[in-house]
C-alpha distance (Angstrom), angle and dihedral (degrees) to the residues before:
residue distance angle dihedral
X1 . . .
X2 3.86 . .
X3 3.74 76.5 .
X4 3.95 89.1 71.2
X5 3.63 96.4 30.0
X6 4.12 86.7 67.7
X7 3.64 95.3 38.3
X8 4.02 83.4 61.8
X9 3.56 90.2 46.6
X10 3.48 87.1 58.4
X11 3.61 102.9 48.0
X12 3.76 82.9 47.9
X13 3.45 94.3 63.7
X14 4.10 96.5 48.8
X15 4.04 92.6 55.8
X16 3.55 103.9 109.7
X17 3.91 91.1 -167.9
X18 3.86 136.0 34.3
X19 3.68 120.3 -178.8
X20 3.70 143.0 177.3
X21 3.72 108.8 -141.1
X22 3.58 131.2 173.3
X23 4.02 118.1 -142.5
X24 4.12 114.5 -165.2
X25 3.99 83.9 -28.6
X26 3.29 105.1 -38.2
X27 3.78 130.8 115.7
X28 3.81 113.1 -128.8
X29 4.05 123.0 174.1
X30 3.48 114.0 -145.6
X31 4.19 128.2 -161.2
X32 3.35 116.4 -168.3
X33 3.70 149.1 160.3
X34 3.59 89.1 -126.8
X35 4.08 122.6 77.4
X36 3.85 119.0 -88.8
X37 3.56 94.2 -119.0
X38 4.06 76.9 61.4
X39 3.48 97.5 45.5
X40 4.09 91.4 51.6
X41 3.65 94.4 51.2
X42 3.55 98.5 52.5
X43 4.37 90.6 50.1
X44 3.43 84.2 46.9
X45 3.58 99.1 49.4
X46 4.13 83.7 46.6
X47 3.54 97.3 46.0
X48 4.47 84.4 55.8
X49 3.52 83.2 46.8
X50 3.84 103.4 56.5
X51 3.56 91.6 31.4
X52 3.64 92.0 65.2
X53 3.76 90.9 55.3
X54 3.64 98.2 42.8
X55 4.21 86.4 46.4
X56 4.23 77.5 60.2
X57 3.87 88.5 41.4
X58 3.45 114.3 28.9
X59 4.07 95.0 163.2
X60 3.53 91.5 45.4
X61 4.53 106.0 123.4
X62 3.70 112.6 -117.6
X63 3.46 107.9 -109.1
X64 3.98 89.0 54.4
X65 3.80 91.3 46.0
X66 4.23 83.4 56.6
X67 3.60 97.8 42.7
X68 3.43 98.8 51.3
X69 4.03 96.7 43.8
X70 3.99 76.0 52.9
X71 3.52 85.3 63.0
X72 3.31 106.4 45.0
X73 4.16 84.7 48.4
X74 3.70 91.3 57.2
X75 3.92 92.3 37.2
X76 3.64 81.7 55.6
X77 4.41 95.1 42.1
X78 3.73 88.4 50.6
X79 3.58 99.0 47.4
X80 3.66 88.0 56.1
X81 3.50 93.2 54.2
X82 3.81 96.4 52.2
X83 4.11 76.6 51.8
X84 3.72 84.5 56.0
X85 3.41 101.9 47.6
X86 3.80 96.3 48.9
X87 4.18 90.1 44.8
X88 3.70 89.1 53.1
X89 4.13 86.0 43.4
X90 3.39 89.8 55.9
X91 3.56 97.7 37.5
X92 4.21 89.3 58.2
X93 3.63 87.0 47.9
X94 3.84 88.1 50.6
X95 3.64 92.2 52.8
X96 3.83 97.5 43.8
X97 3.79 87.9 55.5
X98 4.18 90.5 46.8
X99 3.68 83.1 54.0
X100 3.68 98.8 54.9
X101 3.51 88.2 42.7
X102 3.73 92.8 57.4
X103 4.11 88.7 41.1
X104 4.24 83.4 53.4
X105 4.11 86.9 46.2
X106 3.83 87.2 45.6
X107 3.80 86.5 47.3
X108 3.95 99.7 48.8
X109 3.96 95.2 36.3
X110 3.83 76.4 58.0
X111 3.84 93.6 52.2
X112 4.38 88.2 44.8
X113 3.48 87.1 56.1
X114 3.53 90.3 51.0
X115 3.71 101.5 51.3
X116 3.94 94.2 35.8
X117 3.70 83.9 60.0
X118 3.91 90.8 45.3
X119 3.02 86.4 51.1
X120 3.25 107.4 52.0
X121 3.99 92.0 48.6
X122 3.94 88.6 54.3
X123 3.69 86.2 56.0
X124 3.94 100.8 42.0
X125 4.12 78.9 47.9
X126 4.07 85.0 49.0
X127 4.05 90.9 47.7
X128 3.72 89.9 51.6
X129 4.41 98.1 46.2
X130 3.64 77.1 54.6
X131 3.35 113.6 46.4
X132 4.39 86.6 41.9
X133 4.20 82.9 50.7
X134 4.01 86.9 58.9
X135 3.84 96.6 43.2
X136 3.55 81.8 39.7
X137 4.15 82.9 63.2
X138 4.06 81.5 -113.2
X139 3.48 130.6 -91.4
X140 3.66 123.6 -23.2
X141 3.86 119.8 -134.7
């Protein structure tokens, strides 16, 4: 038992946060990991959330009223996940099409390279016709 008693100790110690909160009247206290400032705005954001349903159920027993603002929560928590999911779907497919974009970029700097150095070869070929026309004395008639 003393075993137990020093494990709690222990856990005691590592809360970062202990609050008293109070849920649709009640007193709660909360230890957590997370700060008490934390811990407070989550209750209170509870508390607003099952006093809304109870406002639209005032006879409604306890345990119901917390079960189904559970539900709602995790309604809620799972319908931002699905929002996840497909954000970080479309975020892939947003980076896969970036990164044929920058392999087409790749491709037609490629290309520009290509025809600037073409080009510059026709004209260096250009320079040269001309400049053996004038030694030439030009172009005869």
């Amino acid at each position: 038992m003393s075993k137990n008693k020093s494990v709690n100790k222990q856990k005691d110690k590592n809360c970062k946060g202990k609050a008293k909160v109070k849920i649709l009247g009640e007193y709660y206290t909360i230890k957590s990991d997370e700060s008490e400032e934390y811990i407070n705005n989550i209750a209170s954001f509870i508390d607003q959330h099952l006093s809304e349903i109870k406002s639209n159920s005032s006879t409604m027993p306890r345990n119901r009223l917390f079960l189904l603002g559970l539900m709602n929560l995790a309604d809620d928590l799972y319908n931002m996940q699905d929002k996840i999911q497909n954000l970080k779907q479309e975020i892939k497919g947003l980076e896969d099409r970036n990164k044929k974009l920058d392999n087409k970029n790749s491709e037609l700097k490629t290309k520009y390279e290509k025809l600037k150095s073409d080009y510059q070869e026709m004209e260096d070929e250009y320079n040269q016709f001309l400049d053996l026309i004038e030694e030439k004395g030009g172009l005869d008639d």
